[in-house]
Each structure stands twice: as C-alpha cells, then as structure tokens.
C-alpha positions as CSV (number, residue, x, y, z in Angstrom):
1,X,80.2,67.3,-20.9
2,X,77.8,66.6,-18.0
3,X,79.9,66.6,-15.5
4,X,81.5,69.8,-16.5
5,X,78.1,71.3,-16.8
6,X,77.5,70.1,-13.0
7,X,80.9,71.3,-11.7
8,X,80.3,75.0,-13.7
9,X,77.1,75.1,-12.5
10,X,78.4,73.9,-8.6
11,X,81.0,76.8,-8.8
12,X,78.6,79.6,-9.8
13,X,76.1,78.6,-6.8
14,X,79.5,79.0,-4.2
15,X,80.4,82.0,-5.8
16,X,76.9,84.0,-5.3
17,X,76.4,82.2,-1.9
18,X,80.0,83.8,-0.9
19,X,79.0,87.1,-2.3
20,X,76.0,86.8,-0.5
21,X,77.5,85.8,2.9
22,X,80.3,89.0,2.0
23,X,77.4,91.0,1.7
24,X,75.8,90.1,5.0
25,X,78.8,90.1,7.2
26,X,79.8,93.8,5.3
27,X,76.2,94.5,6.2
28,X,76.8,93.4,9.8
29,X,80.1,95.6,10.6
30,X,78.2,98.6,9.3
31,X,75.4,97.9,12.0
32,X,77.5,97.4,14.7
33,X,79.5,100.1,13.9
34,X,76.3,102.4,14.0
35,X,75.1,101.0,17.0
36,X,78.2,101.6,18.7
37,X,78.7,104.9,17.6
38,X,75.3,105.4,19.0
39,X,75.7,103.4,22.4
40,X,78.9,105.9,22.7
41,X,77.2,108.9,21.7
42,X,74.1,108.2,24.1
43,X,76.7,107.3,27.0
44,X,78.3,110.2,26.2
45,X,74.8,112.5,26.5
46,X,74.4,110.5,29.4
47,X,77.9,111.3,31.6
48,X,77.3,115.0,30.3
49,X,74.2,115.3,31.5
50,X,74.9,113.8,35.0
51,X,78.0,116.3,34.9
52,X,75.7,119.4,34.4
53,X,73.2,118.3,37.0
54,X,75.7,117.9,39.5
55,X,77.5,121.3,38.5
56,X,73.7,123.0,39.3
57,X,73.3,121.4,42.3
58,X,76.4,122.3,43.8
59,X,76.2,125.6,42.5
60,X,73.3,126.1,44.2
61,X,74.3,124.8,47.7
62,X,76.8,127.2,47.1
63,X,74.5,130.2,46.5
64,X,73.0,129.3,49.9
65,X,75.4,128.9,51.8
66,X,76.7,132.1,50.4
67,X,73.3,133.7,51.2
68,X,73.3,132.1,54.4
69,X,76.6,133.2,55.2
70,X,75.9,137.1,54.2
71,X,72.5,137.2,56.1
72,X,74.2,135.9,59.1
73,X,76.8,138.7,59.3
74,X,74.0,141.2,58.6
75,X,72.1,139.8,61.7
76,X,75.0,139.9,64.0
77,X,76.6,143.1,62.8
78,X,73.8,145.2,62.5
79,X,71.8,143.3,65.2
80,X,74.2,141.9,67.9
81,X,71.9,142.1,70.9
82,X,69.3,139.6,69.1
83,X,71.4,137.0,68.2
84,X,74.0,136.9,71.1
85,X,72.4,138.4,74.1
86,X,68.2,137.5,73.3
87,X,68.4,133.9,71.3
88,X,69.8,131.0,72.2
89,X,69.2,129.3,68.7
90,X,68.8,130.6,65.5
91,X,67.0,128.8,62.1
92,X,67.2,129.8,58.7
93,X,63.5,130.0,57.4
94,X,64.2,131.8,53.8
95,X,66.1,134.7,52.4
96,X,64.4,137.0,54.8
97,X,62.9,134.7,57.8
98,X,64.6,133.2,60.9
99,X,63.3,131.1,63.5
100,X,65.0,132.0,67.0
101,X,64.5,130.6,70.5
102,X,64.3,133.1,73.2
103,X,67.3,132.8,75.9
104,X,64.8,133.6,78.6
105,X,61.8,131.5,78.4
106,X,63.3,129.2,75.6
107,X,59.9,129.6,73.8
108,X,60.2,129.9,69.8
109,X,59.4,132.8,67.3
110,X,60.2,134.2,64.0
111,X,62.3,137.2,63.6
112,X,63.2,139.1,59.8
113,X,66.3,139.5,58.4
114,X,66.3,143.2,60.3
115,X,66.1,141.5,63.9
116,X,62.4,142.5,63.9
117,X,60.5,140.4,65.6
118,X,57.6,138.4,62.7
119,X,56.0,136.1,65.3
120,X,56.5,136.5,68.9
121,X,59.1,133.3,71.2
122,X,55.7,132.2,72.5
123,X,55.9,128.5,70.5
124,X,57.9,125.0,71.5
125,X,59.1,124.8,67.9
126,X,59.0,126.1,64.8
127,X,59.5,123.7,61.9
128,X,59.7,125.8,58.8
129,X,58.0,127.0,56.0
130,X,54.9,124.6,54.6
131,X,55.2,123.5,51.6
132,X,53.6,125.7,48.7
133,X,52.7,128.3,51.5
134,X,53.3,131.6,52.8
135,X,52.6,130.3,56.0
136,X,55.1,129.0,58.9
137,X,54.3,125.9,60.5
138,X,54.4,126.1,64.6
139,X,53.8,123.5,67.8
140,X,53.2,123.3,71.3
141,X,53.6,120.5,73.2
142,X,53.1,118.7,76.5
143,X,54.2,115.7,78.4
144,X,52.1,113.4,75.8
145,X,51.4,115.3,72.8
146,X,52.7,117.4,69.8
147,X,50.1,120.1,68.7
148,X,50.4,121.7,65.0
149,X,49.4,125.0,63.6
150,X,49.8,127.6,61.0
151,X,50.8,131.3,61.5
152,X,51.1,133.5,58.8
153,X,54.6,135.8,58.2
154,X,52.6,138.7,59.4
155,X,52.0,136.7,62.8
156,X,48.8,136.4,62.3
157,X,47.3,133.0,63.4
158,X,46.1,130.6,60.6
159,X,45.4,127.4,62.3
160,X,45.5,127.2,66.2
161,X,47.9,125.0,67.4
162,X,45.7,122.7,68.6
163,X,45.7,119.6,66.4
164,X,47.9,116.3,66.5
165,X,48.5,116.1,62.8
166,X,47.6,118.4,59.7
167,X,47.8,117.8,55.7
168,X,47.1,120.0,53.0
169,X,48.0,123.2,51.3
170,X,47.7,126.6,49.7
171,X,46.0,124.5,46.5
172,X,43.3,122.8,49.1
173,X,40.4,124.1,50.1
174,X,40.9,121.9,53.2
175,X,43.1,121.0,55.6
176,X,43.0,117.3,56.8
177,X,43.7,118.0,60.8
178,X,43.6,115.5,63.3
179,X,42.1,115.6,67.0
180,X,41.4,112.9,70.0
181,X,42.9,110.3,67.9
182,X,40.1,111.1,65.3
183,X,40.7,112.9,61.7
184,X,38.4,115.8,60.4
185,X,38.6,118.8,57.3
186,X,38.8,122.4,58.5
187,X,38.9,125.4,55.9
188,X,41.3,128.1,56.0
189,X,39.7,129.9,58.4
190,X,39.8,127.1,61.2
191,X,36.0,126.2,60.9
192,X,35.1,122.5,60.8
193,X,33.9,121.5,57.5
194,X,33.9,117.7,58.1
195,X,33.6,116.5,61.6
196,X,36.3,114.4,63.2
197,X,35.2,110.9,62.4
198,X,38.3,109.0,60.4
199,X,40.5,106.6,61.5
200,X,43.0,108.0,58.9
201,X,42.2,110.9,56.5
202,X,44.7,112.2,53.3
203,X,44.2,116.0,52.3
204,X,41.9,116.5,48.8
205,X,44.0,115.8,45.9
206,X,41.1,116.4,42.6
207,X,38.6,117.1,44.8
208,X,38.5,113.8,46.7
209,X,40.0,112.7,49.7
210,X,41.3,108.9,51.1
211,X,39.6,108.1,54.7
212,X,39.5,105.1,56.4
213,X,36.6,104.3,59.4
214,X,37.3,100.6,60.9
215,X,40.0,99.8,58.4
216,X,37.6,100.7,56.1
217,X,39.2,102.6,52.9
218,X,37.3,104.9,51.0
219,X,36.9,108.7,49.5
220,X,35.1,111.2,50.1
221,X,33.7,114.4,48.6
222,X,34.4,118.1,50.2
223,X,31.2,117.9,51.2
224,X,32.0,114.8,53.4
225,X,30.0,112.6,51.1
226,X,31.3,109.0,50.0
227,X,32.5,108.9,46.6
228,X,31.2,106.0,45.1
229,X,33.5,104.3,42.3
C-alpha cells in the first residue's frame, strides 16, 4: 500500500516536472522566434537604410556633375574667348563661381558663371570656398613660404594674404592667423586683437580658444586672458 503510495506519488512529480520542462522549452522557441524575427527585421531596416543613403549620394554626385556639365557648356558657348584663349585652368568654386588661371601671367582669379571677372588673376592659387563662408580663400607664395587670405565674392579683400596659417569662420569673432612662426587673433576687419605670441593657437569654439606657449597647453578668453579651469 506504501509502496504504491510512493510510486503514485513518484509518477505525479515526473509528470508536472515534464510539463514544466514542455513549458519552458515551448517558452524558449517562442523567444527565439521573436528575437529572430526581430534580428531579421532590424537587418532588414539596416540593408534598407544603407540602400537609400547610397541611392542619395549618388544622386547627388549626379546632380553635380550634371550642374557641372551644363555650366561648362554655358561658359564655353557663350564665353569662348575666357576659357580657351584667356585661362589656362579652370575650377569649379559653386553654382555660379570659377577659379581660372590666366594664360599670360599664370596668376589666379575668380570669374562668374557669365565670364565676368569676380576677383582679378593676380593670386598663386585659389583653394575654394571657406567653410561656412561667403568668402574665397586665396595665397601667394614665394620660394619658402605659403601666405593665406580671404577675398570676398565681390573682390573685395577680407584678410591680406599675408599670414602662414588661418582658422576660424563666419560664427567666430576671430580668426586664429599665424605670422613669423608665431600665432595671434585678428577680427574681421584685419586688426590685431591678440598679439602674436603662441606656439600653436585653435580658432574660439564657446568663446575660448586652445594655445600653447613652450609646450604649454592652455585657453584663453577673446580678450587674450587665461581661462582658468
């Protein structure tokens, strides 16, 4: 009587422990299903994503080159003397801006998409547009040096070419220019602000700027003050 007790007992316990261990495996396929189903959904988001940004990014390279294209046959249809007979090289600035190199004195300028000259071939090279600017970066050079400025698209001069290095921006109220080995802060106008003093010098990001003075790192203030932190 016992015994059968034992065994009835015995059997019972198996038979919810085997439910129970149904129930968790049963429990287990649903979660990996789901996470599957997820991982593929997520991979799938993923490869769609990376489709669309490459689409856009050739579809742009596209519109330029287009735009490129169309502005080129403008300039040499309408304007065959300029870019045949007068330049020797011609740079794409923007839509509307080239940057040409005379054929006679094989000085640099800026000419619109009209042929009309911007900024007169009286520059060694023109590198572009500045970043977050209107204005066109320019440099002279000679046997030992490069020297940087600014001129505006009206041709008007924003920074004499004069300097070995220049940071900064339209959203800084000064430009980190370097002379004689020696960094310094101008404002827009070309005034010194900060005299040349720095080892190294970073434009103003938040109102302070990174210098360094006998590998000395610190910041400074736009007043020229030391920031101290």
């Amino acid at each position: 009587m016992f015994e059968k007790f034992i065994n009835n007992k015995t059997e019972k316990i198996i038979a919810e422990a085997k439910q129970e261990a149904e129930t968790i495996i049963e429990n287990a396929k649903i979660e990996a299903q789901r996470l599957t189903c997820e991982s593929e959904l997520l991979k799938a988001i993923r490869q769609k994503s990376q489709e669309i940004k490459e689409e856009t990014i050739k579809e742009c390279k596209k519109l330029k080159q287009e735009t490129q294209d169309l502005q080129e046959d403008i300039l040499k249809n309408n304007n065959s003397i300029y870019s045949i007979y007068r330049y020797s090289k011609v740079l794409y600035l923007n839509f509307n801006l080239w940057a040409v190199t005379d054929i006679n004195n094989f000085k640099t300028g800026v000419i619109n998409i009209k042929g009309n000259q911007v900024i007169p071939c009286i520059y060694d090279e023109i590198s572009g547009l500045l970043d977050g600017t209107d204005d066109i970066l320019v440099m002279n050079r000679d046997a030992n040096n490069n020297y940087f400025g600014l001129v505006n698209q009206k041709g008007e001069v924003v920074i004499e070419p004069k300097y070995n290095d220049l940071d900064g921006g339209i959203y800084n109220k000064l430009w980190a220019v370097k002379l004689d080995n020696k960094w310094g802060f101008i404002d827009h106008n070309g005034n010194i602000v900060i005299p040349f003093q720095y080892d190294k010098a970073n434009c103003f990001i938040d109102n302070k700027a990174k210098v360094e003075i006998n590998n000395e790192t610190f910041y400074i203030n736009e007043a020229g003050n030391r920031i101290i932190e």
